[in-house]
SEDOZA-986775 format. One line per field, with one value per residue (C-alpha): x, y, z. Coordinates in Angstrom, 2 decimals. Example, Ala and Ser with C-alpha at 12.3 -4.5 7.8 and 13.67 -1.06 7.14 Angstrom:
BEGIN
east: 12.30, 13.67 .
north: -4.50, -1.06 .
up: 7.80, 7.14 .
***
This chain:
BEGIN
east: -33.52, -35.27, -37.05, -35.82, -38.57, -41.81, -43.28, -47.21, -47.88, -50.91, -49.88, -51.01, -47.06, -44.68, -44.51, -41.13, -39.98, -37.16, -37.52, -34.73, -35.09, -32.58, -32.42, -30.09, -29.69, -27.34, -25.37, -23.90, -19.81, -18.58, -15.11, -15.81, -18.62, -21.59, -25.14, -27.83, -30.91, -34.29, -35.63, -34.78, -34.51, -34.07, -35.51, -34.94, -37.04, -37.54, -40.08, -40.06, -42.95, -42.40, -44.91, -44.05, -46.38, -45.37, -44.19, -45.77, -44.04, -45.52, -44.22, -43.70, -41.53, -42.89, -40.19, -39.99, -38.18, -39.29, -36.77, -34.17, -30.83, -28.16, -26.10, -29.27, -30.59, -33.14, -35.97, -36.19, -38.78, -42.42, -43.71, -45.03, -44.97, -42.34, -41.18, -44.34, -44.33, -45.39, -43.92, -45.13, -42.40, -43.49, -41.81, -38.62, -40.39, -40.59, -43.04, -42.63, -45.08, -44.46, -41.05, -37.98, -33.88, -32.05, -28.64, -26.87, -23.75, -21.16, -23.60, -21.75, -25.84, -28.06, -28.42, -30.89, -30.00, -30.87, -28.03, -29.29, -26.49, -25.14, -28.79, -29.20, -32.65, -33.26, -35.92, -37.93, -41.74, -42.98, -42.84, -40.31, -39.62, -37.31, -37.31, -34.54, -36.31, -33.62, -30.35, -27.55, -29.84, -31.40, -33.12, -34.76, -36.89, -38.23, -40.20, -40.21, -39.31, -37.06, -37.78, -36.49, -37.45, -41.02, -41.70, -40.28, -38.26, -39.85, -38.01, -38.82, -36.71, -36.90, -34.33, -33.16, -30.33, -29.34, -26.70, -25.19, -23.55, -21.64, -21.11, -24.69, -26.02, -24.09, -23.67, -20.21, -17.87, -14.86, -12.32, -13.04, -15.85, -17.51, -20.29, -21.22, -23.66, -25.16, -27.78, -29.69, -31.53, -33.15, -34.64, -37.69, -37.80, -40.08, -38.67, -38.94, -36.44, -37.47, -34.32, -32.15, -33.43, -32.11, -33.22, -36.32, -34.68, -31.85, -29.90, -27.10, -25.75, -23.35, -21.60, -19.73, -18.00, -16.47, -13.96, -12.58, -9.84, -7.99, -6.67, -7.63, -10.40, -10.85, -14.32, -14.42, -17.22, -17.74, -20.64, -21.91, -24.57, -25.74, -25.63, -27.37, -27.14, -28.41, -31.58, -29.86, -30.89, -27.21, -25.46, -22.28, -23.43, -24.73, -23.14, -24.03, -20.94, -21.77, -20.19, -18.29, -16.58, -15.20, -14.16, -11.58, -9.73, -7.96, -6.95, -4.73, -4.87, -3.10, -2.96, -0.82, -0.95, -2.91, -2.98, -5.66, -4.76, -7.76, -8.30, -11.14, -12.32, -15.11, -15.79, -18.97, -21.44, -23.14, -26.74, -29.77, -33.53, -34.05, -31.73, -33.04, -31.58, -28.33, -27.44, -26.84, -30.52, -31.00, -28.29, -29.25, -25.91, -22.91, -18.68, -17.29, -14.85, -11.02, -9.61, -9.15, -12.33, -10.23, -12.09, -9.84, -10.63, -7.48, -7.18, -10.10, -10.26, -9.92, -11.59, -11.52, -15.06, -15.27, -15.30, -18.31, -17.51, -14.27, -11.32, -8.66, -7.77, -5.85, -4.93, -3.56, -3.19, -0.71, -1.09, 1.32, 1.30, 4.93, 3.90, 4.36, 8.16, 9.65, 12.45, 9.49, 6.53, 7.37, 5.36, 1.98, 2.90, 2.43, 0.63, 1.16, -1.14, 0.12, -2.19, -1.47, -4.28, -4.13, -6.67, -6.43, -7.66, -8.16, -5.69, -7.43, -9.94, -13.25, -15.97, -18.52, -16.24, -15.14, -17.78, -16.43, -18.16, -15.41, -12.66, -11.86, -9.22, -6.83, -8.14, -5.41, -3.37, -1.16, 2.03, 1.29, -2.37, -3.76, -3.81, -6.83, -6.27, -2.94, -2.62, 0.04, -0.45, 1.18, -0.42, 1.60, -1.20, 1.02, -0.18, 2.39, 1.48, -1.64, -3.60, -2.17, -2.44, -1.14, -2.20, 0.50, -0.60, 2.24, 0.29, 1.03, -1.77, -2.71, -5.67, -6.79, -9.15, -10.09, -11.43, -12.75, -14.42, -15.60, -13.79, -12.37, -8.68, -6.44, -8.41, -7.13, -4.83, -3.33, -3.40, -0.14, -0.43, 1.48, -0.58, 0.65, -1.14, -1.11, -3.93, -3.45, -5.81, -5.44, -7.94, -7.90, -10.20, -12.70, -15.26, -13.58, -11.09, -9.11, -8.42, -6.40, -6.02, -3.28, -3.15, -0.97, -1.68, 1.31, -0.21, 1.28, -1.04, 1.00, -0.12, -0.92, 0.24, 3.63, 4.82, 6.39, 5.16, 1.98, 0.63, -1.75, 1.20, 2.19, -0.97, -3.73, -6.83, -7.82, -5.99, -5.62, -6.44, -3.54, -1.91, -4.35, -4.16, -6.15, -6.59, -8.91, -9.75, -12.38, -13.63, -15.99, -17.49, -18.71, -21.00, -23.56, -21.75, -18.65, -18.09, -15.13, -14.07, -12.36, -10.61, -9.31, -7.42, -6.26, -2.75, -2.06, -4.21, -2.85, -5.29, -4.49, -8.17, -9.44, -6.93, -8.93, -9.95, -13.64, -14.43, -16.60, -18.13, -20.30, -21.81, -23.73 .
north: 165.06, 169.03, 170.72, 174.53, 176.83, 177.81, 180.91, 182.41, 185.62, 187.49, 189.55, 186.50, 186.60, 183.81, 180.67, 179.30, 176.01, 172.66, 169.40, 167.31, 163.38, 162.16, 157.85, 155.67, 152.19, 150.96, 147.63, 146.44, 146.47, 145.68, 146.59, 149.73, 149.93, 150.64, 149.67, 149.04, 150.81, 148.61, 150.27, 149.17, 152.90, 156.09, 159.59, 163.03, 165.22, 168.85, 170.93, 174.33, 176.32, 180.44, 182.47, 186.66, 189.05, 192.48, 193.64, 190.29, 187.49, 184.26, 180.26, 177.36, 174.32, 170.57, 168.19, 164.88, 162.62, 158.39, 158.17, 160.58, 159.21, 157.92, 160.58, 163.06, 163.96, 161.13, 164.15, 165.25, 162.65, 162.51, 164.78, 168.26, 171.90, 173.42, 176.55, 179.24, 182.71, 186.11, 189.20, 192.38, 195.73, 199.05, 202.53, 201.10, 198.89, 195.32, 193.25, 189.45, 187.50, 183.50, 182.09, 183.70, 183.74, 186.42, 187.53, 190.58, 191.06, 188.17, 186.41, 186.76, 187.34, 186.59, 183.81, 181.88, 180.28, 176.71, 174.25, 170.71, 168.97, 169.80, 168.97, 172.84, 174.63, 177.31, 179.08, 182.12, 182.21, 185.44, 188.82, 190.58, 194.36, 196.12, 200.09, 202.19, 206.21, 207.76, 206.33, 204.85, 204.03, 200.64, 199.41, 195.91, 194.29, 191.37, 188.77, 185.48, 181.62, 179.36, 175.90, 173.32, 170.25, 170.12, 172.23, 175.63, 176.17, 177.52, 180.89, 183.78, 186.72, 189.86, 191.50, 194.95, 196.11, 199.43, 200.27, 203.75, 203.66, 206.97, 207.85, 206.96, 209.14, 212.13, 211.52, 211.63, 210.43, 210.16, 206.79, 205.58, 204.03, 203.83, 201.34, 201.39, 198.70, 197.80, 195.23, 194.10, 190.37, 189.52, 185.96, 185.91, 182.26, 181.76, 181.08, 177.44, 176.98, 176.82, 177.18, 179.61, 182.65, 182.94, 185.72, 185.47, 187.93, 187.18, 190.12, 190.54, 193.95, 193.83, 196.84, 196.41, 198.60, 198.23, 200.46, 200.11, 202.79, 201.90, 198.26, 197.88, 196.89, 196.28, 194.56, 194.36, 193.54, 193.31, 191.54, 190.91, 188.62, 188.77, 185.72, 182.96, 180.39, 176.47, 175.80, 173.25, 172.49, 172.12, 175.34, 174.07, 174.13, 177.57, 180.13, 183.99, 184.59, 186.67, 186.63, 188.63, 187.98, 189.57, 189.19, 191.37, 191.09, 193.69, 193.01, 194.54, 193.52, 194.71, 193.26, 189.91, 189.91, 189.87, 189.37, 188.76, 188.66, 187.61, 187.53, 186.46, 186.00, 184.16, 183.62, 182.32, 183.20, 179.95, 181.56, 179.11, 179.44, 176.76, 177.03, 173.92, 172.13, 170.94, 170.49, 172.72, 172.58, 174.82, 177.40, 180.57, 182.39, 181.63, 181.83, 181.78, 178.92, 180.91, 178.50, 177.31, 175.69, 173.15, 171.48, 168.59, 165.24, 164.83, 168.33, 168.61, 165.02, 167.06, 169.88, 172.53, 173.49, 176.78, 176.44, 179.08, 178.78, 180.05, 180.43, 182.65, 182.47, 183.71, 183.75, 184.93, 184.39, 185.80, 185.31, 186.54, 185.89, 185.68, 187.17, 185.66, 184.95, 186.13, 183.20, 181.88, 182.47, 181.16, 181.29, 181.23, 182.46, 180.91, 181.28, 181.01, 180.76, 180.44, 179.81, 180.05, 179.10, 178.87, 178.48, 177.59, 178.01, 181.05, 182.24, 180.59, 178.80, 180.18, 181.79, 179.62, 176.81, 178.94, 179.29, 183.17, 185.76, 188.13, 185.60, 187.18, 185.51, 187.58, 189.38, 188.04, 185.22, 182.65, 181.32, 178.33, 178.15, 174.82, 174.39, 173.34, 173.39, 174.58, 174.51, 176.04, 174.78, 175.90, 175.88, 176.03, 176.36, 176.29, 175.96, 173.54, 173.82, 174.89, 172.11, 170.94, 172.79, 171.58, 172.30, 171.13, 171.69, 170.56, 171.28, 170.39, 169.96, 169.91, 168.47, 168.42, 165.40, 164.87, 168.49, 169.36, 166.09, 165.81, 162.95, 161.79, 163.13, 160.56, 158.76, 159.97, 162.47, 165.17, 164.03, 165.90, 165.30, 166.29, 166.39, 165.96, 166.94, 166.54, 167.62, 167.47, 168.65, 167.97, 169.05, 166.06, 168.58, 171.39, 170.29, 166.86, 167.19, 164.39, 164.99, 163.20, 163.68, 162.30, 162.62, 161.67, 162.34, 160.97, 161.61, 160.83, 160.03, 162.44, 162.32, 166.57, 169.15, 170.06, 166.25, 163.60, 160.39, 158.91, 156.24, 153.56, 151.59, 154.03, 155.33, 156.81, 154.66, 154.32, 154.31, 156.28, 155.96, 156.88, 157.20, 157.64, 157.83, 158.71, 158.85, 160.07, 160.01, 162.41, 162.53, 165.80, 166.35, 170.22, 171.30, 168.60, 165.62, 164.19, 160.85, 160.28, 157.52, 157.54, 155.19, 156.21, 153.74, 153.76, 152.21, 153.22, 152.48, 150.93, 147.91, 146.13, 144.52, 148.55, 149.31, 149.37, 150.90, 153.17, 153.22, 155.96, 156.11, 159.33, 160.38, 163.69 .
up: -20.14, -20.60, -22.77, -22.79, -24.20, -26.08, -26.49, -27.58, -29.45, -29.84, -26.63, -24.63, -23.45, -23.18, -21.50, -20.58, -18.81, -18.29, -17.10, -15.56, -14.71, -12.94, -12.58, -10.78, -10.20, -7.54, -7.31, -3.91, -3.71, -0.21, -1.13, -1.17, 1.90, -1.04, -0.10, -3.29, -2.32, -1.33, -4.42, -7.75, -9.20, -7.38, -8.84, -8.62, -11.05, -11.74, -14.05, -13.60, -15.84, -16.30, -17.60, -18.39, -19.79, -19.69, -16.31, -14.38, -13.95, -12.03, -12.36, -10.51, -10.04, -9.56, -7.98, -7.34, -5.21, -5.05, -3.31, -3.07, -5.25, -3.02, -1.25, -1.24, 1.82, 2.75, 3.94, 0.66, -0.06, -2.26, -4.50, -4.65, -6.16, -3.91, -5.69, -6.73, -7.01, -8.54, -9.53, -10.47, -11.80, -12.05, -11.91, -10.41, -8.21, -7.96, -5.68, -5.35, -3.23, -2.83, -3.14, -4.06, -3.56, -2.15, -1.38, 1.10, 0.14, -0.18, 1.93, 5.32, 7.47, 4.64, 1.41, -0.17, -2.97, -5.18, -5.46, -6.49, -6.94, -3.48, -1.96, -1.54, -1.55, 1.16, -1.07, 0.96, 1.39, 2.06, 0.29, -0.86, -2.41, -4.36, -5.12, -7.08, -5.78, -7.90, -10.26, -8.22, -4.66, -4.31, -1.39, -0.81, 2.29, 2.54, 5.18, 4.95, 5.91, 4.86, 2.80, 4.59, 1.98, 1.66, 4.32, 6.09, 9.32, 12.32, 11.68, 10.77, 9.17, 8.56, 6.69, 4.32, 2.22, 0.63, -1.72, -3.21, -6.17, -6.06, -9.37, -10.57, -7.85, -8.94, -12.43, -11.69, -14.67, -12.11, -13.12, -9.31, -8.88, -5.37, -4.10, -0.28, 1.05, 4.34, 5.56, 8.49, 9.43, 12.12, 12.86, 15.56, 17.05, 20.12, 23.03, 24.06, 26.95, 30.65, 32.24, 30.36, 28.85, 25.43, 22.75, 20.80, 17.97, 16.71, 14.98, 12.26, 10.37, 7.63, 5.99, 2.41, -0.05, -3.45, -4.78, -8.44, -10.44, -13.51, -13.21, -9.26, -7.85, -3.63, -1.90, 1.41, 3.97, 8.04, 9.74, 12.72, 14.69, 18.26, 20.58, 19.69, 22.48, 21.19, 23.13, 25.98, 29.46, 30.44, 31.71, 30.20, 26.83, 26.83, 25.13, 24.64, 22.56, 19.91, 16.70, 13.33, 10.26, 7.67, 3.89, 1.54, -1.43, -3.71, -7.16, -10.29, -13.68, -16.75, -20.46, -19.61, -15.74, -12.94, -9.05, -6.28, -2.79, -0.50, 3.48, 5.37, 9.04, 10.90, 14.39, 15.81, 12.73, 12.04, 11.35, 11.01, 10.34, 13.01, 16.45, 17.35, 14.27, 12.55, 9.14, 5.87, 4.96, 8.23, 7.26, 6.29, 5.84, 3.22, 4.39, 1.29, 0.70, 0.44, -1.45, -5.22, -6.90, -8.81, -12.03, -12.17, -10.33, -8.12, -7.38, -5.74, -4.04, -0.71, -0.93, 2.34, 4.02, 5.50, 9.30, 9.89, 13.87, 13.16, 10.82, 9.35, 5.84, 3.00, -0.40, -3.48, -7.21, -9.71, -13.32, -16.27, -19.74, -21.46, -25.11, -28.17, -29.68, -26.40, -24.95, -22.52, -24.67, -28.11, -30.98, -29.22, -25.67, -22.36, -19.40, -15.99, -12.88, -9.11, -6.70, -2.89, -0.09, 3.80, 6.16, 10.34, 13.36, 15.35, 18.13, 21.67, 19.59, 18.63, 20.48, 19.81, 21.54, 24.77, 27.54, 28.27, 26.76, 26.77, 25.00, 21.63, 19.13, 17.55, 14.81, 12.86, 13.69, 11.88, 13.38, 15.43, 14.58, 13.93, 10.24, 8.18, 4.78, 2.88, -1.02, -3.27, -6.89, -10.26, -14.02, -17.44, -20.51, -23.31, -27.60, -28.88, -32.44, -34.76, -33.56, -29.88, -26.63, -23.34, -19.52, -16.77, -12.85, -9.70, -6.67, -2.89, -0.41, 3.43, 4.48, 7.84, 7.61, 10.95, 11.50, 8.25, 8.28, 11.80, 12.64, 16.20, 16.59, 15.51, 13.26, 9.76, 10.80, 8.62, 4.70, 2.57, -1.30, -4.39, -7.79, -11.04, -14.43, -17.55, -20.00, -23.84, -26.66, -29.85, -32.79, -35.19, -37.90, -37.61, -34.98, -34.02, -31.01, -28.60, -25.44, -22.61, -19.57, -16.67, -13.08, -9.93, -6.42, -3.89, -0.24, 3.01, 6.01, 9.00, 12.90, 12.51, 10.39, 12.23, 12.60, 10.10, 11.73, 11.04, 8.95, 9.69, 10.78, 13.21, 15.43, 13.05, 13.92, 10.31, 7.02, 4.69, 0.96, -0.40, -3.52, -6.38, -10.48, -12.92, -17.19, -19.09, -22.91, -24.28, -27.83, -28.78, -31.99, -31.56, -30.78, -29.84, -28.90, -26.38, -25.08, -22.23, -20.62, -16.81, -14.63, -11.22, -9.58, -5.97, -6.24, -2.71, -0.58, 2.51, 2.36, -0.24, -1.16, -1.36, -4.35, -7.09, -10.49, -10.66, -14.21, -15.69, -18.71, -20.30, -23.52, -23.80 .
***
């Protein structure tokens, strides 16, 4: 449920806000390993209230969480105003005081950001500033910790960013456009261990820069973190490896086609408000996943987690538009979208994993590198006539379950799948449209990523799940109303008593 909105006059200003309520109700279902919760109903809850008047800004946001719904991180428990803050703009400057979300960069040393359906809220309380002294240069510092739940990390950080935008600082009407960044973090942690000395400020520097001309457009961006050694007693678990990454991608894009090509490298820069901790509510950095979001269920059944202690990846995407009455296009045209993705292991394994200071993967490194995650996929979007319109994805996928997943070698193994799509439209009349959707996945449980053999039957420690399917039926009525039914059904899994149909049923 929300409630979006409301504003006063009479130069009082305006008063803005939402509410979400989220309840759940759980049923046991040992086939599947699901537990109902002691509690009848489990709640998550939002209300956030903004008030503006002129060139101040303040608000707040109540949550609530009695208990956390299933899935959710278990601390996030009770209630409590856990979001407040205050801003204040004048003369190209901008002073917040209380909570707030920042970002340097692509997020490579620095990001705090709110995402509650992933269970992720790393809001900053401290102060923070922003000042523009002249057109095209913007700087920003802040101070600050980081919200772990209901409470904040023992961390603190320091951080600052400036960018140039060339052609705003010299009024320069030149087709290439220039953008240079850089930004610094530190976290200061007391020391707390009486045997190794590890450092109490923790350091990271980032430089960026964004070039665009005509069609093409490049980003690129290098950072860097000193060592940051886990607070152990054991000599054997220490290390002072320090660690880099980087991120780039150039694109081109002309009336009916377009390509990306993407590369990225990290090695050794998990950053976290709390050394002493574990878990993503403690992460203070983002590695941005280089690899397809995909929207539809089976596509993204597997999806790859960036490997922050280290990784190479790449990836491209070509799309191309064959125009109307041409032989492939026909009377409406068709598109086409390729979509390529691999990501492995670093050459010698990471840094964060080798006790010598002075190992250093190869900066980049592909041929015999463990694989993590491979995905080549292929979608047709095609108008058949005035009122039908077709999507039609063949995808093949690698998925390194054991490592992405953290489980014991051996267990799962190395999952390969093909996907097949098919998604039809059709408009019945003006505001009233069916649409249905069918998917295949075909996945073969292999002993690693190099090898044929495999299977539950032959080694892997547990099974896999197999082949799945899935239809869907979706009836909208624009632009207030759609109800969809789902049923997933794991045909393949290789114990028989776990094959079974998860029904799904939404109206909104």
């Amino acid at each position: 449920m929300s409630f979006l909105g409301f504003s006063q006059e009479n130069n009082l200003g305006e008063i803005h806000g939402d509410f979400n309520l989220n309840l759940q109700s759980y049923q046991e279902d040992l086939q599947i390993g699901a537990k109902a919760a002691d509690e009848i109903i489990l709640n998550n809850a939002y209300l956030n209230l903004n008030y503006t008047k002129g060139n101040f800004a303040t608000g707040l946001r109540y949550e609530s969480y009695l208990n956390a719904l299933a899935d959710y991180d278990p601390e996030f428990k009770g209630n409590g105003i856990a979001y407040r803050y205050a801003t204040y703009s004048i003369d190209g400057l901008e002073i917040t005081a209380g909570n707030y979300y920042e970002q340097l960069g692509s997020g490579l040393i620095f990001r705090s950001y709110e995402e509650k359906g992933l269970g992720i809220d790393n809001a900053m309380d401290g102060v923070r500033l922003k000042y523009s002294p002249i057109e095209g240069m913007y700087l920003k510092t802040f101070i600050g910790k980081s919200r772990t739940y209901f409470d904040y990390a023992d961390g603190i950080f320091r951080g600052a960013d400036g960018e140039l935008n060339i052609n705003e600082l010299f009024n320069s009407e030149s087709k290439t456009k220039i953008i240079l960044g850089g930004s610094f973090v530190s976290r200061y942690q007391e020391r707390s261990n009486l045997i190794f000395k590890i450092p109490q400020n923790v350091s990271s520097y980032a430089g960026r820069m964004n070039l665009n001309h005509g069609g093409w457009s490049y980003y690129g961006e290098y950072a860097y973190k000193i060592n940051d050694p886990a607070n152990v007693l054991t000599a054997s678990k220490m290390n002072y490896a320090s660690g880099n990454a980087f991120t780039q991608n150039i694109t081109f894009s002309k009336k009916g086609f377009g390509i990306i090509a993407e590369m990225h490298r990290t090695d050794n820069m998990t950053f976290k408000s709390d050394r002493d901790r574990d878990g993503k509510a403690y992460l203070i950095n983002y590695i941005p996943t280089l690899s397809k979001p995909h929207a539809y269920t089976l596509l993204a059944l597997y999806p790859c987690a960036t490997q922050a202690n280290g990784e190479f990846g790449i990836q491209f995407d070509v799309f191309y538009k064959f125009q109307k009455e041409s032989l492939l296009g026909g009377k409406y045209g068709t598109k086409l979208a390729l979509n390529y993705s691999r990501i492995n292991g670093l050459n010698g394994g990471n840094s964060f994993l080798n006790d010598n200071t002075e190992h250093t993967p190869m900066l980049i490194s592909i041929k015999n590198e463990e694989l993590y995650f491979n995905d080549i996929n292929l979608t047709i979007n095609k108008k058949l006539n005035s009122n039908t319109e077709a999507n039609f994805v063949v995808a093949n996928q690698t998925y390194n379950k054991d490592l992405l997943e953290g489980h014991v070698p051996g267990d799962y193994g190395v999952l390969n799948s093909t996907i097949l799509i098919a998604d039809l439209s059709y408009e019945i009349k003006q505001g009233h449209s069916l649409r249905m959707e069918l998917q295949n996945l075909i996945s073969n449980q292999l002993e690693d990523y190099s090898t044929s053999g495999g299977g539950y039957e032959n080694g892997m420690e547990e099974p896999a799940e197999g082949d799945w399917g899935m239809a869907l039926l979706e009836y909208t009525v624009s632009p207030h109303w759609f109800f969809t039914v789902q049923d997933m059904y794991n045909y393949g899994n290789e114990l028989e008593e776990k094959q079974l149909h998860y029904l799904n049923l939404t109206a909104g």
